[in-house]
C-alpha positions as CSV (number, residue, x, y, z in Angstrom):
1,X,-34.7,56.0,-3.3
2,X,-38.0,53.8,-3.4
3,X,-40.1,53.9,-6.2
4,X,-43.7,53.3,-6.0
5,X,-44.8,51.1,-8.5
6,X,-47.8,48.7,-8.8
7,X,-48.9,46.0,-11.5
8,X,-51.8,49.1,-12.2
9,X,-48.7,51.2,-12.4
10,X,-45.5,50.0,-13.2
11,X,-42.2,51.7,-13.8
12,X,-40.9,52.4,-17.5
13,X,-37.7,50.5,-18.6
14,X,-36.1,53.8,-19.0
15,X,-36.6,55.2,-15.6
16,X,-35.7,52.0,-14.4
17,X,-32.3,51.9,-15.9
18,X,-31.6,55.7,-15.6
19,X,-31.9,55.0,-11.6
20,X,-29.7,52.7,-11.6
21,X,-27.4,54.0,-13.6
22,X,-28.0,56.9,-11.3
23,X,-27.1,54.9,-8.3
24,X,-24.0,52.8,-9.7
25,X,-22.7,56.4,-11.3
26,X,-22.0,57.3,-7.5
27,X,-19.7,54.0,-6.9
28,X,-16.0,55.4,-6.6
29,X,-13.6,53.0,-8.1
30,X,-12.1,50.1,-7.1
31,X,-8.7,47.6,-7.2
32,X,-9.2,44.3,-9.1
33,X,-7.6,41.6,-8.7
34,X,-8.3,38.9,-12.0
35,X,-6.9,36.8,-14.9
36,X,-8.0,37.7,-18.3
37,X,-10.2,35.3,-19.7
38,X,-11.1,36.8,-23.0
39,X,-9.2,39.7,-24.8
40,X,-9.6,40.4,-28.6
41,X,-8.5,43.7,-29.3
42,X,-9.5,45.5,-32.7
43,X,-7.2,47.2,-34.7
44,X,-8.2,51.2,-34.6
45,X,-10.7,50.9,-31.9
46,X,-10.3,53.6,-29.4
47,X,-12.7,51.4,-26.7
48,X,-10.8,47.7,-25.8
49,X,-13.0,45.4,-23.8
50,X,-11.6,42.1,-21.9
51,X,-12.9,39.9,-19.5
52,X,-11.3,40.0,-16.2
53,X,-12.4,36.2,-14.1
54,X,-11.4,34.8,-10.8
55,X,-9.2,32.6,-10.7
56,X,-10.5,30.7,-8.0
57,X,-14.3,30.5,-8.9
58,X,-16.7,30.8,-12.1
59,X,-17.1,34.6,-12.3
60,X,-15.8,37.2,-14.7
61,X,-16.4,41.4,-15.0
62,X,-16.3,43.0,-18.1
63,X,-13.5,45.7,-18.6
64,X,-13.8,49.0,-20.9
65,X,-10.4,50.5,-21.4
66,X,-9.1,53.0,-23.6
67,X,-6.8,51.7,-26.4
68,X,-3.3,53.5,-25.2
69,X,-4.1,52.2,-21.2
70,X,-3.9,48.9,-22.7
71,X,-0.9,49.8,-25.4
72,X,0.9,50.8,-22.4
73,X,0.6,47.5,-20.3
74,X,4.0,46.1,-20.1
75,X,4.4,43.0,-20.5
76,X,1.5,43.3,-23.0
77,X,-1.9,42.1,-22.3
78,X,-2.4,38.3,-23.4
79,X,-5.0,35.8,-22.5
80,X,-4.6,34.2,-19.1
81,X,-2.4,37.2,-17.9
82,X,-3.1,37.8,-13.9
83,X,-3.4,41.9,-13.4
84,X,-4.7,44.2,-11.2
85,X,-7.1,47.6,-12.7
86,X,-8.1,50.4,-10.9
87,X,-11.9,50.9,-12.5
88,X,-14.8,52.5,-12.2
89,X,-18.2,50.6,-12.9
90,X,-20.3,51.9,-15.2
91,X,-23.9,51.1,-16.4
92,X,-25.0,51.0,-19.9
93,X,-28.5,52.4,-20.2
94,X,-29.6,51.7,-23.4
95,X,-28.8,47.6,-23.1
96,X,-28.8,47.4,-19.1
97,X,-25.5,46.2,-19.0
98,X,-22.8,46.6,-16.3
99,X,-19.0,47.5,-16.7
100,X,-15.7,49.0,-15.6
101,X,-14.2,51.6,-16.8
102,X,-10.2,51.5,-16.0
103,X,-8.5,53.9,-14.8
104,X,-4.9,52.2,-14.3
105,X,-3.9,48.6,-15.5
106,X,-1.2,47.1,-13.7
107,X,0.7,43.2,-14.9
108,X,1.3,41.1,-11.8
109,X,4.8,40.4,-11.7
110,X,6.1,36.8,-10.9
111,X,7.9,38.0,-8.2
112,X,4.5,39.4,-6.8
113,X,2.9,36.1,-8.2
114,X,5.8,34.1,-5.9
115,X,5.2,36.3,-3.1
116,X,1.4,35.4,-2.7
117,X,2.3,31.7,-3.3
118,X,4.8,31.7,-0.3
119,X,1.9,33.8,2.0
120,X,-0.5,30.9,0.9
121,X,2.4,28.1,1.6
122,X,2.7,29.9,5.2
123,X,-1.3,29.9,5.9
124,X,-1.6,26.1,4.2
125,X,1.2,24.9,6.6
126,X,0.0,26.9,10.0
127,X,-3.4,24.9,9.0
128,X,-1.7,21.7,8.8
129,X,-2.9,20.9,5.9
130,X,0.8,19.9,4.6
131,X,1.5,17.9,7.3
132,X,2.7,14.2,6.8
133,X,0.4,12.8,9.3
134,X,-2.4,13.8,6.8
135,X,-0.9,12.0,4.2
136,X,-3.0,8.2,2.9
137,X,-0.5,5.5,1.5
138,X,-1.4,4.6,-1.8
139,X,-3.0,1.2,-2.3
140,X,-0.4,-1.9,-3.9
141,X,-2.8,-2.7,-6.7
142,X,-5.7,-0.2,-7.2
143,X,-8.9,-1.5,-8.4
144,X,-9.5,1.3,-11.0
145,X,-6.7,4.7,-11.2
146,X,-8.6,8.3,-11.9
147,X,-6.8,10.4,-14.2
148,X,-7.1,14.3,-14.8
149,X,-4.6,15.8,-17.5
150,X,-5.4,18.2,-20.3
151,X,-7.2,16.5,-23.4
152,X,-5.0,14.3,-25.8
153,X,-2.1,15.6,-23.9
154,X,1.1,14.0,-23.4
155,X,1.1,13.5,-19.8
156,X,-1.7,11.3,-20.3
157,X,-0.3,9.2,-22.7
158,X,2.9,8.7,-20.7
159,X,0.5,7.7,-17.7
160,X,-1.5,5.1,-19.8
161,X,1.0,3.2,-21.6
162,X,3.7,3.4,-18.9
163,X,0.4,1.8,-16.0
164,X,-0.5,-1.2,-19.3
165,X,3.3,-1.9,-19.5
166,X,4.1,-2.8,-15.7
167,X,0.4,-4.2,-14.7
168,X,-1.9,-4.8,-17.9
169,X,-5.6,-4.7,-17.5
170,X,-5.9,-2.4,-14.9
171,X,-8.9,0.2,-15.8
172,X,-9.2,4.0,-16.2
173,X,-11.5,6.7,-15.6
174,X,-10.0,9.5,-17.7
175,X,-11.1,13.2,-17.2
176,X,-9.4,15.3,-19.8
177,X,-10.0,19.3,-18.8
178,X,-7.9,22.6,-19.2
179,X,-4.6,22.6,-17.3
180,X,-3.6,25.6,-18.5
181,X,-5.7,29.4,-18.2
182,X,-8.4,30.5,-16.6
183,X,-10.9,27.4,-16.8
184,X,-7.9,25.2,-15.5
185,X,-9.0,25.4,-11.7
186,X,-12.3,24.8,-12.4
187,X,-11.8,21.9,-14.5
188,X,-9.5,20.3,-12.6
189,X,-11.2,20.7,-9.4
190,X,-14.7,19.5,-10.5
191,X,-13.1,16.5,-12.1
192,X,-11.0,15.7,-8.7
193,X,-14.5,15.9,-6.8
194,X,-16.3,13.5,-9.6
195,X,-13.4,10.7,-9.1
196,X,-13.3,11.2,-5.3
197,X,-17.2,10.5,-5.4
198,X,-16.4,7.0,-7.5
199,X,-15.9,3.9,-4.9
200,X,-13.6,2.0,-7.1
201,X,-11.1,4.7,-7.9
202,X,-8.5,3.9,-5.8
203,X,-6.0,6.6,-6.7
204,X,-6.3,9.5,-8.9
205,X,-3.6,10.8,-10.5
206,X,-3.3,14.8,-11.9
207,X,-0.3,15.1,-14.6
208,X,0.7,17.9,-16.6
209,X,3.5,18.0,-18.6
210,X,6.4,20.9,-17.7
211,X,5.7,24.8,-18.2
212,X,6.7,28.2,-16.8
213,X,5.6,29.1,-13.3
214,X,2.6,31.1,-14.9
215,X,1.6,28.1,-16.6
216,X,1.6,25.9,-13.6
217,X,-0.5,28.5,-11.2
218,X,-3.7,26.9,-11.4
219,X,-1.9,23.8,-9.5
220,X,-1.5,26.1,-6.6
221,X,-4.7,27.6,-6.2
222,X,-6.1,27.5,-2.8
223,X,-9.7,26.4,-3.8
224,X,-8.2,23.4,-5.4
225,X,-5.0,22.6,-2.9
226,X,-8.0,22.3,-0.6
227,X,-10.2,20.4,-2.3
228,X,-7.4,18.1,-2.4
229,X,-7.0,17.6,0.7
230,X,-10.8,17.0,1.7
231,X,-10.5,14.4,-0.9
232,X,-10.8,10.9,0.2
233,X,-8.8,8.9,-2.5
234,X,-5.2,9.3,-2.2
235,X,-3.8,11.4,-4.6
236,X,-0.8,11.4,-6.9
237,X,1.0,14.7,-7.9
238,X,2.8,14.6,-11.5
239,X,2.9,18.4,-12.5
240,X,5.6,19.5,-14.5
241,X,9.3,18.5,-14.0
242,X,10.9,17.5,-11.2
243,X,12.1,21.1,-10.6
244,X,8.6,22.7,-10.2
245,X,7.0,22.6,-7.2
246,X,3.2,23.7,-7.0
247,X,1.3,23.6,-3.7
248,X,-0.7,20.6,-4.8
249,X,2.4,18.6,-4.9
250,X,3.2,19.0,-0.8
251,X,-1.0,18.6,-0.4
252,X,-0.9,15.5,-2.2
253,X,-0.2,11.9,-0.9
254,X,2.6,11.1,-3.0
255,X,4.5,13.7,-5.5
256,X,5.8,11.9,-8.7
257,X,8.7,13.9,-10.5
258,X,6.9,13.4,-14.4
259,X,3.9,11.5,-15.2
260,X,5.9,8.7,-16.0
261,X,7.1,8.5,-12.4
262,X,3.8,8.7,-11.7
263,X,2.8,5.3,-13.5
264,X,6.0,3.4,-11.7
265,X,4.4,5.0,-8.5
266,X,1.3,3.6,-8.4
267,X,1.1,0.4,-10.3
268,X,3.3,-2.4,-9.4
269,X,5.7,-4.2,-12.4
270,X,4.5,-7.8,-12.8
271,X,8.1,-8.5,-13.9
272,X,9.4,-7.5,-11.0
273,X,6.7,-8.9,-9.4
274,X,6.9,-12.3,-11.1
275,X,10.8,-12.2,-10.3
276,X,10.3,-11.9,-6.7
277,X,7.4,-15.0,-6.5
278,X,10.5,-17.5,-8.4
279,X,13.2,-15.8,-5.9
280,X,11.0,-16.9,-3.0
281,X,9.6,-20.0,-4.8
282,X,13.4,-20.9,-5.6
283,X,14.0,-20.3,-1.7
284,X,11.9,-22.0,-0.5
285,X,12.2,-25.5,-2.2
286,X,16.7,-25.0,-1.4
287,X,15.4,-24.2,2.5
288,X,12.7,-27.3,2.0
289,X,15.6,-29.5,0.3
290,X,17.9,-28.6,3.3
291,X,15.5,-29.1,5.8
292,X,14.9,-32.5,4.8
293,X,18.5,-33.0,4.4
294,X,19.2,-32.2,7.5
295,X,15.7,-34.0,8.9
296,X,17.5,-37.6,6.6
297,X,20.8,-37.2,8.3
298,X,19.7,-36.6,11.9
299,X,16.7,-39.8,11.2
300,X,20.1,-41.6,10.0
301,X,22.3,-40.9,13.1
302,X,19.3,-41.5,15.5
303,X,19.0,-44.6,13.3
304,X,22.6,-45.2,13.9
305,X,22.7,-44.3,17.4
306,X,19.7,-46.3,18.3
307,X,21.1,-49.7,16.8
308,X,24.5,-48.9,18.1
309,X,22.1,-49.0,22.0
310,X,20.1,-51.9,21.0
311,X,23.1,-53.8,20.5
312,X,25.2,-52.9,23.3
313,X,21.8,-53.8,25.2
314,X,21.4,-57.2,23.4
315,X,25.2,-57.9,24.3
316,X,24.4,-57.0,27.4
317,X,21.4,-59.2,28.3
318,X,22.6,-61.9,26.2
319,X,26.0,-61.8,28.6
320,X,23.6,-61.7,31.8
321,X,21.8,-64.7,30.2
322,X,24.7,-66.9,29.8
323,X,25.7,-66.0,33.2
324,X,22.4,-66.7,34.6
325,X,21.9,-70.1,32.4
326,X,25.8,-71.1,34.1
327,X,24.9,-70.4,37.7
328,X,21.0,-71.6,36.8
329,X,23.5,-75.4,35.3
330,X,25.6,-75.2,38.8
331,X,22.7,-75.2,40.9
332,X,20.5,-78.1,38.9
333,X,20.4,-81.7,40.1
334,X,21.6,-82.5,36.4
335,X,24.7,-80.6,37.0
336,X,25.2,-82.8,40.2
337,X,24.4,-86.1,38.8
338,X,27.3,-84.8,35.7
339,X,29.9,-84.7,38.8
340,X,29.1,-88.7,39.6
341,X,26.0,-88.1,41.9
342,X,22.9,-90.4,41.9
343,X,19.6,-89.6,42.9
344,X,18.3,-92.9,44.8
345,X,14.3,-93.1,45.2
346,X,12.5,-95.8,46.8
347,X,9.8,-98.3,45.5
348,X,6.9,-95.2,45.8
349,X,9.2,-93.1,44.7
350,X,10.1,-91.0,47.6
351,X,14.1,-89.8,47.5
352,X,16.3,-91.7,49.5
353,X,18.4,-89.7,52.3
354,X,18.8,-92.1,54.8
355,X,20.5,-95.9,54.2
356,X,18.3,-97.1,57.0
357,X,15.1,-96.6,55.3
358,X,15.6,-99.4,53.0
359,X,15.5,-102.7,54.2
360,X,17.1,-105.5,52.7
361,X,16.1,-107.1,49.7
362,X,13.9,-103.8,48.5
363,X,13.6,-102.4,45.2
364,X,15.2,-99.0,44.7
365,X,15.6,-97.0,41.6
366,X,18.9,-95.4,41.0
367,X,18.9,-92.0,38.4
368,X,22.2,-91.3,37.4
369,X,23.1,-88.6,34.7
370,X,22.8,-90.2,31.6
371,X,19.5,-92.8,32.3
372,X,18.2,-94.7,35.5
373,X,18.5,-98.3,36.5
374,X,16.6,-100.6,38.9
375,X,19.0,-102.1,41.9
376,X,17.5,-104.6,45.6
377,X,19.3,-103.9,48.7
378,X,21.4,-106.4,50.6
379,X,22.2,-104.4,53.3
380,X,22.3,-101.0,54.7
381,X,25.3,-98.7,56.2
382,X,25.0,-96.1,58.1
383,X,28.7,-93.8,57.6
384,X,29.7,-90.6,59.5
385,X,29.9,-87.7,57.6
């Protein structure tokens, strides 16, 4: 029902809050699901109060029960405890304040707990969101590594020392949050989102150290298994032991079995790393050494093989040489005048053929094969051949 109220005319406080309590007294009650956040119960109080958040976002009722509802809770209530209560709400007049009054609290079992992680598993995997193909390999040597892991914690010292012992010098950014209760989704998503936004983180690493499947919930909350997989920076699992399995390990790019896994994971050893440069070094110069070994033996049989041709050549030409210079000797006009020949040339020094050009009494020059002589005709003869 309106009220008609002006600045001339405005309505009291009390009707104000009597109306609404009015109006929120007609709610019927309701289920709850929630985690509780805050519960400090006082010895002989008949009233307990507890704060019942989501576990997925930043919002939290405030629950009224009576002191045997909650004595009757089995397991007993404790901080962090995911339950269900059947309440009614109920508004406080005199402060203006909202709560619920239970009716009916109920413990969430694990198996129930197990059984709305396998419905989320199914709905994840039908999206795909699992699937390999989604998955970023992680880079050989990032430039910076992003860390979330509870404050002071364990997990992040294994991470830390174990990264400075295989590759020193590589840097951090550290974001230390709850990873346990009902701020640990919160935490952990904001500080995944604030490393994803950084351009030099190359990976980011979440690592918690082992605990019971109530302590490792948050790590399968849907909010942050999907802000995982928006994220853009690869992203290295390291929850627990390597027998639990949250959803953010199969959403993440690479699942480590314990934070120290983790740090083998994504850092590469520069022992190893120096041990593999001398094993190729070392292979290199023995396939260099026997390459040139190979290159000096076949330059020392072409070597071989081409003085073995030169000679055979030189032999070869020296033979058709002589042979030439002995039929090049038979054919000469010295070799002649060797067998007893003389070559006869007249006074202008024209060779003689013919006895009949000389007349008698002329001077004739005889060459014979050792010198030359000068000789006058008597007479001529003319023989037969």
């Amino acid at each position: 029902m309106a009220l008609d109220s002006s600045a001339e005319h405005p309505t009291p406080v009390r009707t104000v809050s009597r109306l609404v309590g009015e109006w929120i007294g007609r709610l019927g009650p309701i289920w709850i699901d929630g985690q509780v956040a805050e519960f400090r119960p006082r010895p002989g109080a008949r009233n307990i109060y507890l704060v019942l958040r989501d576990p997925d976002v930043d919002m939290s009722l405030t629950i009224v029960a009576d002191a045997a509802l909650v004595g009757g809770v089995e397991p007993p209530l404790a901080q962090g405890q995911r339950i269900i209560v059947f309440a009614k709400p109920e508004y406080w007049t005199g402060r203006g304040s909202l709560q619920y009054r239970a009716k009916e609290i109920r413990s969430v079992g694990l198996g129930a707990l197990l059984e709305q992680l396998e419905r989320l598993r199914h709905l994840l995997t039908a999206e795909g969101i699992f699937s390999l193909e989604r998955k970023q390999p992680l880079p050989f040597l990032p430039r910076r590594i992003g860390l979330i892991c509870g404050r002071n914690s364990a997990a992040m010292h294994d991470v830390l020392v174990n990264v400075e012992d295989r590759w020193p010098g590589i840097p951090f950014e550290v974001r230390e949050v709850a990873v346990q209760g009902v701020q640990a989704v919160s935490g952990v998503t904001e500080a995944l989102l604030e490393l994803d936004a950084i351009e030099d983180v190359d990976v980011i690493v979440i690592a918690r150290g082992g605990g019971s499947v109530e302590d490792l919930l948050p790590f399968s909350n849907e909010s942050l298994v999907r802000a995982a997989a928006a994220a853009r920076t690869p992203i290295v699992s390291a929850i627990g032991h390597e027998q639990d399995a949250p959803l953010l390990d199969l959403v993440a790019d690479l699942r480590a079995s314990t934070p120290t896994d983790a740090a083998k994971r994504i850092v590469p050893s520069w022992q190893e790393q120096f041990s593999i440069i001398s094993a190729l070094r070392n292979r290199s110069v023995s396939g260099l050494r026997n390459r040139l070994d190979r290159e000096s033996g076949f330059a020392q049989d072409s070597r071989r093989r081409m003085r073995t041709r030169l000679n055979h050549l030189i032999d070869t030409n020296q033979r058709d040489l002589e042979h030439l210079t002995a039929r090049v000797r038979a054919l000469s006009p010295a070799a002649t005048l060797e067998r007893g020949y003389a070559i006869v040339t007249n006074e202008v020094g024209e060779i003689v053929r013919d006895a009949s050009t000389v007349s008698p009494g002329e001077f004739i020059r005889i060459r014979v094969a050792q010198g030359a002589f000068q000789a006058q005709s008597v007479d001529s003869t003319t023989e037969e051949s």
